[in-house]
N, C-alpha and C positions, 0 to 999 in steps of 0.2 A: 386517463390512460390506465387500462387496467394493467395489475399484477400477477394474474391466474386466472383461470376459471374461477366466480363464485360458487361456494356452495355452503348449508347448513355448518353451522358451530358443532365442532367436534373436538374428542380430547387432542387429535394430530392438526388441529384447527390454528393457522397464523392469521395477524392479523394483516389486510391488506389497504395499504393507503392509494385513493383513487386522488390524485394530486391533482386541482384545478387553478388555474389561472381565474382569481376574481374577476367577473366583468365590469361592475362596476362596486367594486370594494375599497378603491382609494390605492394609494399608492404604499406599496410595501407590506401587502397583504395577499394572502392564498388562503383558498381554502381547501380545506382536507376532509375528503369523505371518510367511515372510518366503516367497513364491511371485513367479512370473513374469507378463506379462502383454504383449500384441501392445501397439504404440503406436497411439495411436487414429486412425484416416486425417484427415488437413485438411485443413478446408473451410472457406470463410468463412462468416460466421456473421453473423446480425444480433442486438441485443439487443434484446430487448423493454422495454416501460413499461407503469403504466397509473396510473389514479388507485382509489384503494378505500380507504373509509371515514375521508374527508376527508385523506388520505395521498398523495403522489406514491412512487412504487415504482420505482425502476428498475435493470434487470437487471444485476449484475455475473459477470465471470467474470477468471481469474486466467490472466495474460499473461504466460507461465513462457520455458523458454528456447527456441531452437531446433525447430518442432515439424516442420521440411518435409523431414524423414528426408533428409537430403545425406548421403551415405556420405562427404565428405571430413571430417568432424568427428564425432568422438566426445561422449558424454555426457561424458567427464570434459573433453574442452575446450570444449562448449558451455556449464558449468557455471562452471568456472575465468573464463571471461567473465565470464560476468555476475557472478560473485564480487568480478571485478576492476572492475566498472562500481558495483555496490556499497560496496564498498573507498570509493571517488573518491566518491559519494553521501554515503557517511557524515564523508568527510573535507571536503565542500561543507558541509555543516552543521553539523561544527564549527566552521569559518570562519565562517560567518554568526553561533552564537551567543555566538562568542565577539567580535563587532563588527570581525572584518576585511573588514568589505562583503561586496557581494552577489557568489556567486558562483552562487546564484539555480538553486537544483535548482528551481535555484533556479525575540369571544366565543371565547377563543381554544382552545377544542373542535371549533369552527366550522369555524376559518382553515383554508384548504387546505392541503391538507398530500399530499407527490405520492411513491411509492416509485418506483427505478428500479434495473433488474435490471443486478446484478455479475458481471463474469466472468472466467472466468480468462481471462490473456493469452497462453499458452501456444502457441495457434495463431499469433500475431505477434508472438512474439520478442522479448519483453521482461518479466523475472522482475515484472510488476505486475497489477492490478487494473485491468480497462477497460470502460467503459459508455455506451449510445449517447443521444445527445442531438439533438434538431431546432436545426438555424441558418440563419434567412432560411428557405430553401424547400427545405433538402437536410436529410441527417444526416451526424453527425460520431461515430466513433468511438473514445472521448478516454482515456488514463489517468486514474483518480482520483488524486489528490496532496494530500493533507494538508498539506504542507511549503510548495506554490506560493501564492502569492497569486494571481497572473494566469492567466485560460482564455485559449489560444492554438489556434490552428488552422491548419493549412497553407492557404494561400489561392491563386488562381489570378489571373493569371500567374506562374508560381512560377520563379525566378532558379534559383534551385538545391532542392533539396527530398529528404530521403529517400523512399522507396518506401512508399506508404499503401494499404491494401484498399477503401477510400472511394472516389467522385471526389473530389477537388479542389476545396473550396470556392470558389466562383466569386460574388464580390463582384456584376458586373453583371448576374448573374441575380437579385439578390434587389433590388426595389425602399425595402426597408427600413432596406438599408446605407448608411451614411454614417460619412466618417471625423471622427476627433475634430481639434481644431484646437488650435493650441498653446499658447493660452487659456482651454483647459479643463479644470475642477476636477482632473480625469481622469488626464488632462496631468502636471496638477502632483503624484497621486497615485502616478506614478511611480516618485518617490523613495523610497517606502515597498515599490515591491510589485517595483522594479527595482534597487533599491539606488544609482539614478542618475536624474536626469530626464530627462524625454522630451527627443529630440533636437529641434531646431527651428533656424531660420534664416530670413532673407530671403526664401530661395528654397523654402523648403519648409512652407509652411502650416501642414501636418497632424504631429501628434504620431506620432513615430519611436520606437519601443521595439527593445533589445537587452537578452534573460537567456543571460547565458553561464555554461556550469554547466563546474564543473573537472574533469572529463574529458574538455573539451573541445567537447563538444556545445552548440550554441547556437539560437535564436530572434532573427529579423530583423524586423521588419514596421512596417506602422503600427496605432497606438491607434482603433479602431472600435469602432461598435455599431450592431446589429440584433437580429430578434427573437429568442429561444431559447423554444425548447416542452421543457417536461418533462412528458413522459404528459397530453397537453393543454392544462396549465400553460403559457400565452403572459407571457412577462415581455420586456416590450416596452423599448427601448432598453437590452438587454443590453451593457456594454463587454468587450472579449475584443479580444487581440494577432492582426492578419490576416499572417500570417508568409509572407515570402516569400524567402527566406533559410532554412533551416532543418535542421541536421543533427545526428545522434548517435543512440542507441539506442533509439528510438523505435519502432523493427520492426511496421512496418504497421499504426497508428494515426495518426487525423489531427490530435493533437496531445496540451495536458494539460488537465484539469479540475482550475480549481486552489481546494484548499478550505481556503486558511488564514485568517488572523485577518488581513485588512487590507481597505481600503477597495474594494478593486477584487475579493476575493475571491467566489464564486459565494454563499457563505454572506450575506456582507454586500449583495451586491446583490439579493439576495432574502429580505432580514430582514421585509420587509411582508406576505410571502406564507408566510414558514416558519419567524420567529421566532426564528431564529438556531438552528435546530437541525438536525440532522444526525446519523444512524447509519450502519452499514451492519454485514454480517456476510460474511464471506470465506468464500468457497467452499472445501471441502475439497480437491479433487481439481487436476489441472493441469488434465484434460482431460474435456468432457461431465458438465460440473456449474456450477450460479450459486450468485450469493449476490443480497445488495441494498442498495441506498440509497436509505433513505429518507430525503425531506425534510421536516421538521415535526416536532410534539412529539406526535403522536396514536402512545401505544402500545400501543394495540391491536389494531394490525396486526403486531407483532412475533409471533414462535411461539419466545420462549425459554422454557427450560426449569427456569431455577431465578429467585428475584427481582434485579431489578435491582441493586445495589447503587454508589452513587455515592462518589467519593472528588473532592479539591476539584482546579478548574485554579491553576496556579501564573502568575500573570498578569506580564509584565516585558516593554512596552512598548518596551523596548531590544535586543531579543531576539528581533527578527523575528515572525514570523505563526504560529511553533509552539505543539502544544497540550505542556504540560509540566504532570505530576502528581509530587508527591514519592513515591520507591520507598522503603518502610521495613522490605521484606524479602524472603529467599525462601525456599523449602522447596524439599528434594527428596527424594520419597520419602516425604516427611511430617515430615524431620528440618528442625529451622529450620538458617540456615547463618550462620554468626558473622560479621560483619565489622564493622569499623568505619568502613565507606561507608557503611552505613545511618543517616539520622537523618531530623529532621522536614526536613532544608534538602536531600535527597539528588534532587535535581530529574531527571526524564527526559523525554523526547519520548515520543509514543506518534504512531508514523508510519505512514499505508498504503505508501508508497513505496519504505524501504528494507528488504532482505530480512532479514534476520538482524537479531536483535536483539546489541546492544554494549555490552558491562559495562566498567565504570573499573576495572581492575587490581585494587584493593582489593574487590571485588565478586566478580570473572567468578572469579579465582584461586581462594578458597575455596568457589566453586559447584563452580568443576570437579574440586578433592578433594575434597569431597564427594560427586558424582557418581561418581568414578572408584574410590572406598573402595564406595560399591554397584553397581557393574557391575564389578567384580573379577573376574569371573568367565569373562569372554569376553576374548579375547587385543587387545591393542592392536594395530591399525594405522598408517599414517604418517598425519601431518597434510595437508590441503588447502587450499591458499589462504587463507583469513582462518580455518579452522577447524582447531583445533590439537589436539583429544581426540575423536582415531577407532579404529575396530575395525573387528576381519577378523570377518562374522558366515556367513563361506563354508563351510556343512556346520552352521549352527544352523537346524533346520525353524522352533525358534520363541523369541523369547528373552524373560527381561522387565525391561522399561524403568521405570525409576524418573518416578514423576510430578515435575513441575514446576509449582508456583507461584509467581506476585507477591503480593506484599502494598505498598497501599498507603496511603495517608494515611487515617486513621481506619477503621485494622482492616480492609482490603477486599481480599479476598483472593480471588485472578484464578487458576482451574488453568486453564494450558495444554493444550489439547486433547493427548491421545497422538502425533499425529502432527506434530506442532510442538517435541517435544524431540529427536529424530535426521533427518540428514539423509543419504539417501543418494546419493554420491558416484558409488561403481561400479555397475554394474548386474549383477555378481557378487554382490555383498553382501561382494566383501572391504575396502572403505572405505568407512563406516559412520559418522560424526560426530556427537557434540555439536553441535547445532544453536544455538552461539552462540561470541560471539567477544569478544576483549579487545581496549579500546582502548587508545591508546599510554600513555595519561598521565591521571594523577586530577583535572587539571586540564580536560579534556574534560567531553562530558553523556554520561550511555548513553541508550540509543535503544530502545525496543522495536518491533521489525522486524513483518515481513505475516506471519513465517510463524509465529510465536506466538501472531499474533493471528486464525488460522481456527477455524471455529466458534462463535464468539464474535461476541452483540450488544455491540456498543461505541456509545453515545451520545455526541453532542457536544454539550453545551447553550451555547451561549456568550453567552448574553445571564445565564443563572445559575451561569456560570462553574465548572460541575463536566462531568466524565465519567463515563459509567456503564457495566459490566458486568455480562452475563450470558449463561448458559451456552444457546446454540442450535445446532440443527442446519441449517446453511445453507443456505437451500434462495433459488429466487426467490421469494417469497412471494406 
């Protein structure tokens, strides 16, 4: 499966994995071609939606690093970035789960039910998942976030504001906007989705929100609501943050869609219409490829390829708006890998937002001798930013990679696409990485990051409190 068109190594030159299925290489092995490829020209891009067979559909694509070819930054420092905005991601959410506040990354066959197409974010510079949605009378083109409780949007008159491919959501153009007051349920739901409550005062009516996530980057605004369409889908007095204040890594999106477990979350404000449900499947590629989000429990519309299998959510009230499954194992290669981090209580997130997946020391260590005992075979390279088991694969046409699975709570066993165990660094192929990282302390959660989870339908049930897997080719559906 190719990535691009091939052509000649150049300085704008990535490298492209042609991902094969060994025919006869044994069991929990693939092999990986390793070719070049032009980067693909940018352009903005709109997503698409639609509704089909009681389903909202809407188009995702994967919002990766740097794509506007500036010769002053290399792939390995556009990389290293976002490694390091990452890094800060995963260290915001271990603060949160561990209750030091928010620092806030921070007939029912019938019921409609809407898909909406994923994409990569690659063209605006930010390693996530982003998908377009109607607000009032414009669109917005939002990060998805598992981790957020609250949808926010850059609003106009904007004080300060990073750089967005959008307009400007412009409050006075839509007749249906109105801000929330500091009275309202809303208001007071704050505390949950802000880690503080709304600001209010004397002098200031309307409900003030601020999420400041620990890299720095923040959200300003006031607490509003208007209408929001998903693929025709009108969900009338929608609440979302109208930000006018608003900086950090966001790279030309007009804010986040936020899909966590709390009152103010897109899921729970459209529990009447979708049930409390939620999938979506990540697109393979950085660039000129979707996936999607669907909202509703009609799976029918899905195109995976093996069955479902569901393993339970880990539910804790105390513990912010994450979705958390017990991890009770992994294989690489097909070999199980020992540890004594695995048990029925081995809790983890399973996040679109942050990139790498992060193992507790007692975990990631005996994966990565294990990994490292079967790729023996190719010379080590030095480590990179959060990733510490890499190779020079400069002068291998083709090599093979050991598979990668999870296992989780009641035997549910998750392979990671081929393309989700290495990651490539240089665009030489002389730094080649293990595509996961260790956290500092067993006292932490680990996380399962976006980029293990491409390919892959992932169900969110949350009203029956389980998640589901299965194996798809991502496509918009």
């Amino acid at each position: 499966m190719a990535w691009g068109d091939c052509g000649e190594a150049a300085a704008a030159a990535l490298l492209l994995l042609l991902l094969l299925l060994a025919g006869g290489g044994g069991g929990g092995v693939h092999c990986l071609e390793v070719t070049t490829t032009r980067r693909a020209l940018q352009r903005r891009f709109h997503l698409r939606s639609r509704a089909e067979s009681g389903a909202t559909v809407l188009e995702l694509r994967h919002h990766g690093y740097d794509g506007s070819g500036r010769a002053s930054r290399s792939r390995e420092e556009e990389v290293g970035g976002l490694f390091s905005s990452d890094a800060a991601r995963v260290s915001s959410l271990q603060r949160r789960v561990g209750g030091g506040g928010a620092s806030s990354w921070e007939d029912e066959a019938s019921k409609a039910q809407r898909r909406v197409p994923v994409t990569s974010g690659a063209k605006l510079r930010t390693l996530n998942y982003v998908a377009t949605v109607g607000l009032g009378g414009g669109e917005a083109t939002v990060i998805v976030d598992t981790a957020s409780e609250l949808t926010w949007v850059q609003c106009a008159p904007c004080a300060s504001c990073h750089d967005q491919q959008d307009p400007l959501f412009d409050p006075s153009s839509s007749p249906s906007y109105a801000v929330l007051p500091c009275n309202s349920s809303s208001c007071d739901a704050l505390q949950v989705a802000a880690g503080t409550s709304g600001t209010c005062g004397d002098d200031q009516p309307a409900c003030s929100y601020t999420l400041s996530y620990r890299d720095g980057s923040f959200s300003h605004g006031v607490l509003a609501h208007d209408k929001l369409s998903l693929a025709g889908e009108v969900i009338d007095g929608f609440v979302f943050g109208c930000g006018t204040s608003n900086q950090g890594p966001f790279g030309g999106t007009s804010g986040l869609m936020g899909l966590g477990r709390s009152q103010l979350s897109l899921i729970s404000q459209t529990i009447d219409q979708f049930g409390g449900v939620f999938s979506y499947c990540l697109p393979l590629k950085e660039y000129e490829s979707s996936g999607s989000l669907v909202l509703g429990d009609d799976t029918s519309v899905y195109r995976n390829s093996t069955p479902i299998v569901y393993t339970s959510m880990v539910s804790d009230p105390l513990q912010g708006p994450f979705y958390f499954v017990n991890l009770t194992g992994i294989t690489i290669g097909g070999q199980e890998v020992e540890s004594s981090g695995f048990s029925a209580s081995s809790k983890v997130i399973i996040d679109s937002g942050t990139i790498i997946t992060s193992l507790v020391p007692s975990v990631y260590n005996p994966v990565k001798a294990e990994f490292l005992s079967q790729f023996a075979a190719y010379p080590q390279a030095p480590g990179f930013s959060i990733l510490d088991t890499c190779f020079n694969l400069t002068g291998f046409r083709e090599v093979q990679i050991p598979s990668l699975k999870f296992v989780f709570e009641g035997s549910v066993e998750v392979e990671v696409d081929s393309s989700g165990v290495l990651y490539f660094v240089s665009s030489d192929a002389s730094q080649v990485c293990l595509a996961l990282a260790s956290l500092k302390s067993e006292y932490e959660t680990s996380i399962i990051g976006n980029y293990q989870q491409k390919n892959l339908r992932i169900i969110f049930d949350t009203l029956g409190s389980q998640i589901g897997f299965a194996q798809e080719t991502c496509d918009y559906i």
